[in-house]
KEGU-170017 format. One line per 8 residues: number of its first residue (from 1); their letters; for each residue y, z, x of C-alpha. Coordinates in Angstrom, 1 decimal. Example, Ala and Ser with C-alpha at 12.3 -4.5 7.8 and 13.67 -1.06 7.14 Angstrom:
BEGIN
1 = as = -4.5:7.8:12.3 ~ -1.1:7.1:13.7
# end
This chain:
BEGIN
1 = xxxxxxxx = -18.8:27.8:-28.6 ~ -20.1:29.5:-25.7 ~ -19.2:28.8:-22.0 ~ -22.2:26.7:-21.3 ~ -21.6:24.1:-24.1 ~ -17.7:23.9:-23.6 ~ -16.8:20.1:-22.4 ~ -16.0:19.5:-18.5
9 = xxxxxxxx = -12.6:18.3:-18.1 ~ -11.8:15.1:-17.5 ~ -9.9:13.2:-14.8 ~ -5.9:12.4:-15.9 ~ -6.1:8.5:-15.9 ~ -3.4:6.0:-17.0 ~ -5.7:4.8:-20.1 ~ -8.3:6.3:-22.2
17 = xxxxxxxx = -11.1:3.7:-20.0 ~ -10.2:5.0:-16.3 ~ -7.3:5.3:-13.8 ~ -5.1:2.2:-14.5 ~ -5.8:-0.5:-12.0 ~ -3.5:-2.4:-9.8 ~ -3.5:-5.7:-11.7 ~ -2.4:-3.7:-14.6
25 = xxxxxxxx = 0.5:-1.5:-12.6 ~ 2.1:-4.6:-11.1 ~ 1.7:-7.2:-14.4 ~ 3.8:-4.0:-16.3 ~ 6.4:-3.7:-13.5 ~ 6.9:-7.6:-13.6 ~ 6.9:-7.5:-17.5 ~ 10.3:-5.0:-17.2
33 = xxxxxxxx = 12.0:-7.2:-14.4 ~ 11.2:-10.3:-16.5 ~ 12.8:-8.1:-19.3 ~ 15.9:-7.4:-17.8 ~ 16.2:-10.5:-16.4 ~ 16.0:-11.9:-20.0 ~ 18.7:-9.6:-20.8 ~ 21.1:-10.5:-18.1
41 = xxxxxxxx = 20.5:-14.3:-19.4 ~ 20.7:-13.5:-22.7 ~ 24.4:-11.5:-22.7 ~ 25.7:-14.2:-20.3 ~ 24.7:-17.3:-22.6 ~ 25.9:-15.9:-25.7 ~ 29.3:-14.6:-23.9 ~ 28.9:-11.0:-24.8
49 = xxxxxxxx = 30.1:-10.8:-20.8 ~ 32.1:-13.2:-19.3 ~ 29.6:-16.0:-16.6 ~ 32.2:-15.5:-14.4 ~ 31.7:-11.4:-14.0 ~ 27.9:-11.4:-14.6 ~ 26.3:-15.1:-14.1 ~ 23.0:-16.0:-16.2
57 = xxxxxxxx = 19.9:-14.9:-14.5 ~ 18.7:-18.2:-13.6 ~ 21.6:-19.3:-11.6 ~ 21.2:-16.5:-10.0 ~ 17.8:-16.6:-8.8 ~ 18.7:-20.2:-8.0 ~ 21.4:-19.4:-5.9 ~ 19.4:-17.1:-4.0
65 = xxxxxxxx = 16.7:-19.6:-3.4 ~ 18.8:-21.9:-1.9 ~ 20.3:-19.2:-0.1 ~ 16.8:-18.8:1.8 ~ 17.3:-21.9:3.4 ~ 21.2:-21.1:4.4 ~ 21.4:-21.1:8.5 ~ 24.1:-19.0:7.6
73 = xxxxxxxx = 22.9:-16.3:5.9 ~ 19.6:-16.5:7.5 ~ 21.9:-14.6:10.9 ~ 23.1:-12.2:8.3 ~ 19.8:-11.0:7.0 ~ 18.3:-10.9:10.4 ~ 20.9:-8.8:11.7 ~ 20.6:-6.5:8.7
81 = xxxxxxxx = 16.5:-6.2:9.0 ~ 17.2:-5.5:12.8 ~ 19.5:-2.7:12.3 ~ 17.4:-1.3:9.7 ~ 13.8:-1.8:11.3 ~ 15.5:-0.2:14.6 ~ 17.4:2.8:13.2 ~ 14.1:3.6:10.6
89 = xxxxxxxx = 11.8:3.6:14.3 ~ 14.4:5.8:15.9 ~ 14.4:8.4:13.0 ~ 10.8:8.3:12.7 ~ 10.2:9.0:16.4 ~ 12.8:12.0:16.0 ~ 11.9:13.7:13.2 ~ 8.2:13.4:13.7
97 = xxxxxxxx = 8.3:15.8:16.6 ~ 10.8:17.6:15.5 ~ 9.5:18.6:12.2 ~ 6.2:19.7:13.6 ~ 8.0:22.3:16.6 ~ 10.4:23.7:13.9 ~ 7.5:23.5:11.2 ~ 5.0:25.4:13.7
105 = xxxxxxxx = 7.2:27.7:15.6 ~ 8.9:30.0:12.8 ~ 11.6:31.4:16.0 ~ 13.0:27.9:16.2 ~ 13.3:27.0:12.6 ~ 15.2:30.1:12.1 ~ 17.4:29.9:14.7 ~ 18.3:25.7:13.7
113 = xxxxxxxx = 17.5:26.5:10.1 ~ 21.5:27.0:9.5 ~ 22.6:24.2:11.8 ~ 20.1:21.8:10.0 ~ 21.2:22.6:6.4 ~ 25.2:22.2:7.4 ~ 24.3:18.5:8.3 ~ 21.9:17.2:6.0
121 = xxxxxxxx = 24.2:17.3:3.0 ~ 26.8:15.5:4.7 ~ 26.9:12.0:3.5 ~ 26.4:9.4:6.2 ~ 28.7:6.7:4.4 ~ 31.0:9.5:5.4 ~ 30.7:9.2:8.8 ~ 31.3:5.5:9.1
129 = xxxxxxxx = 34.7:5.9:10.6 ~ 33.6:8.8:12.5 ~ 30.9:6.7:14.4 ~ 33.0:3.5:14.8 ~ 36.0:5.5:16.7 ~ 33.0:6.8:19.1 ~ 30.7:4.2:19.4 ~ 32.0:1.1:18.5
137 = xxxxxxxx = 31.6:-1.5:16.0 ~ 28.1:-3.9:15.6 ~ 24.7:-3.7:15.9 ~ 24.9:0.4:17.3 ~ 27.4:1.7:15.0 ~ 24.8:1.0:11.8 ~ 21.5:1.2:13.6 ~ 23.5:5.2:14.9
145 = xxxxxxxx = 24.5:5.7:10.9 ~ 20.7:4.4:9.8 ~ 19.4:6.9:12.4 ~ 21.3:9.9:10.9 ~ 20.4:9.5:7.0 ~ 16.3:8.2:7.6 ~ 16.0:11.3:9.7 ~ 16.4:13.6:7.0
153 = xxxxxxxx = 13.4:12.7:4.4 ~ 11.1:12.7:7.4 ~ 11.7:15.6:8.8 ~ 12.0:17.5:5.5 ~ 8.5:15.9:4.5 ~ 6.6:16.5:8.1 ~ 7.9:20.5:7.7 ~ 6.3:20.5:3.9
161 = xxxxxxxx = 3.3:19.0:4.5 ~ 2.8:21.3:7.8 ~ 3.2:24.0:5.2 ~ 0.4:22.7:3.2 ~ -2.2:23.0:5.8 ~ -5.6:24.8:5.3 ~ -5.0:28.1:7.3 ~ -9.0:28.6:7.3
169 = xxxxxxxx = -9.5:25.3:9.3 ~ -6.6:26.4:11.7 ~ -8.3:29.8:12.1 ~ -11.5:27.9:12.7 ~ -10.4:26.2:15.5 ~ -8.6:29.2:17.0 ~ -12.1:31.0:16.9 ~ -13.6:28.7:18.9
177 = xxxxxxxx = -11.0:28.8:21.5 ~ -8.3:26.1:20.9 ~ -4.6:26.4:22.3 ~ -1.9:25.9:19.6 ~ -1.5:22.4:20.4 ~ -5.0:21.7:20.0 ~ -5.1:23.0:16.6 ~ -1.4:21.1:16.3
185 = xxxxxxxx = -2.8:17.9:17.0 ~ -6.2:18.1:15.2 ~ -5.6:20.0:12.0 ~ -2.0:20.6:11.4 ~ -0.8:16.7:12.3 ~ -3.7:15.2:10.5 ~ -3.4:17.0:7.7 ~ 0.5:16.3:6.7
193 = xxxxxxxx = 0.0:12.8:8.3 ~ 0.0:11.3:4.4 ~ 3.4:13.7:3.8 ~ 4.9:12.1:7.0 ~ 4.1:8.7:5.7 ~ 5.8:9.5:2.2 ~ 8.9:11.0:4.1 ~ 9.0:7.3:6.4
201 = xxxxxxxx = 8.2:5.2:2.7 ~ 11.5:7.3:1.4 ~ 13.5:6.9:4.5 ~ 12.7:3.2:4.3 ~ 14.9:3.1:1.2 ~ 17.9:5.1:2.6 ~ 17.8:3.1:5.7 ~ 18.6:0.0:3.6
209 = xxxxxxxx = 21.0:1.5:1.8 ~ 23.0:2.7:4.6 ~ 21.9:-0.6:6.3 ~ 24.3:-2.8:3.6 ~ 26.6:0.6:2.5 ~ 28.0:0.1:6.5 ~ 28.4:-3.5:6.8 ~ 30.1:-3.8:3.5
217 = xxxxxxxx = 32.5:-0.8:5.0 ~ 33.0:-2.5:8.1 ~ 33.6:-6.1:6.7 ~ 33.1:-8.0:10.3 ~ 29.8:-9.0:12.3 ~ 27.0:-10.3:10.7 ~ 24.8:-8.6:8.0 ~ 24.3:-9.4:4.2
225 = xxxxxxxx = 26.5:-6.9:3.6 ~ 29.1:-8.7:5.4 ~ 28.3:-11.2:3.5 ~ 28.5:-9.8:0.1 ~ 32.0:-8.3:1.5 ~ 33.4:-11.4:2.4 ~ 31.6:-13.2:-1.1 ~ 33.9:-10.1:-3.1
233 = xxxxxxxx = 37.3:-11.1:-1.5 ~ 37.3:-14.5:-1.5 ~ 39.9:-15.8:-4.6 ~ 38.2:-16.1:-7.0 ~ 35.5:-13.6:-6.1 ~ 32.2:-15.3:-6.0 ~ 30.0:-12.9:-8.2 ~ 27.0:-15.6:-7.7
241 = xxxxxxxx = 26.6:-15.1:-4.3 ~ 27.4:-11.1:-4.0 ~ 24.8:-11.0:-6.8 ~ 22.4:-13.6:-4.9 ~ 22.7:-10.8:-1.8 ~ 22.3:-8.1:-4.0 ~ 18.9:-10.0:-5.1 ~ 17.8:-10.3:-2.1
249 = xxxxxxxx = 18.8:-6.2:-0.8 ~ 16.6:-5.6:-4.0 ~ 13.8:-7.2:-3.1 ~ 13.2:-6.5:0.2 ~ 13.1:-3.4:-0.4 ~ 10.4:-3.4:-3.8 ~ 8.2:-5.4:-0.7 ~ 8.6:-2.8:1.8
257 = xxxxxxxx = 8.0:-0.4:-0.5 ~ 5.0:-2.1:-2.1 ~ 3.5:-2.4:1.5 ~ 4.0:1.2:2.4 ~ 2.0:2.4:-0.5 ~ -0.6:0.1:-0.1 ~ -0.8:1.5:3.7 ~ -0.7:4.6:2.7
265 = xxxxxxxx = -3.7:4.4:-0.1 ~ -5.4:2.4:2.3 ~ -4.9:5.3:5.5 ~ -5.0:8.1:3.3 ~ -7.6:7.4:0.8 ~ -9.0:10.7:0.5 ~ -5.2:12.6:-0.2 ~ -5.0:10.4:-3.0
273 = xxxxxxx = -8.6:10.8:-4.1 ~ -7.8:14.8:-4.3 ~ -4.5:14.5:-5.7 ~ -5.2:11.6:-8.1 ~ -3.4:7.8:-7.9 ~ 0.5:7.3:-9.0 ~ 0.9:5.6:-12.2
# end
């Protein structure tokens, strides 16, 4: 067969008709969670686990709907998104700018480059005691703690996708005369703008974690993790509610999440159009 007549490739897709569509993405995700919520029911009916450890599904769900409407917990899960929505800004402010110097000026990243890697390993559930001996308790000691572990994934994404730019269109631009910020702020940014906005989608999901990790820790204020703290000591436990807050930790963050992406397909049609859509 000679090179004229061999076949063009064609596009990876999720089926054999085309890329698979949203309808389809989200009607398999809620097919699994229906799944394993069937399963949950299922091994707490027939007493393969105790109801008192692991509650049917449907109680459950119906403890966390009437949870929604619980004055109560209502002021723990506004603290919580307020501590997370604040210490996710914070991060994203930081490592933004701080990315691009250290992924533009090779001197600095060399000279922070060991600094940087002694404290991104350190866990930040680690440094809850740390941080309430110099700060204090409350609202600032998780937003600090939120801070610390969102800025990682951001940064680390902003210095990749910095690496990733076109040097030809950077060269362009310095032909015709443009300072290094110039060619910063309209090739280099632009171009690693849909990295930056994978690195925030990640950090949204640390941020949470940390968010209900530190009020479970600290066991006072407000915060569904304070709640699901105080829902785990009572005598008996009540597994209901710590699993109605668990429910509801779960599903913010599969909406955030969910709205991220769709930002990001929507801002950054044409990076997905080159690199192809997620499954």
């Amino acid at each position: 067969m000679s090179a004229q007549t061999l076949p063009r490739p064609r596009p990876v897709s999720g089926s054999a008709s085309g890329p698979v569509s949203a309808v389809t993405r989200w009607s398999r995700r809620a097919a699994g969670a229906l799944a394993f919520a069937a399963l949950i029911e299922l091994l707490s009916r027939t007493g393969v686990v105790d109801p008192e450890v692991l509650p049917p599904a449907t109680e459950i769900v119906a403890r966390a709907a009437a949870l929604l409407f619980d004055p109560a917990f209502g002021g723990h899960a506004l603290t919580s998104l307020l501590a997370w929505a604040i210490g996710l800004c914070l991060a994203a402010v930081l490592a933004v700018p701080l990315g691009l110097l250290l992924g533009s000026v090779p001197v600095i990243d060399a000279a922070t480059r060991s600094v940087v890697e002694f404290l991104r390993p350190i866990p930040s559930v680690a440094l809850i005691p740390l941080v309430a001996l110099v700060i204090g308790t409350g609202l600032q000691h998780r937003i600090t703690l939120v801070l610390y572990a969102s800025l990682w994934p951001i940064l680390y994404n902003t210095m990749y996708g910095l690496r990733g730019v076109d040097p030809v269109a950077k060269e362009s631009l310095r032909a015709y005369g443009f300072g290094p910020l110039a060619v910063l702020l309209r090739v280099s940014l632009p171009s690693s703008a849909p990295f930056i906005a994978t690195g925030v989608r990640l950090a949204a999901g640390v941020a949470l974690i940390l968010t209900v990790s530190t009020e479970i820790v600290a066991g006072r204020g407000e915060g569904i993790g304070v709640f699901i703290f105080f829902a785990g000591i009572a005598v008996p436990a009540r597994m209901i509610d710590i699993l109605a807050g668990v429910f509801w930790v779960g599903l913010f963050g599969v909406l955030v999440n969910a709205l991220l992406v769709a930002a990001e397909r929507r801002a950054f049609r044409w990076h997905h159009a080159q690199y192809g859509e997620r499954p």
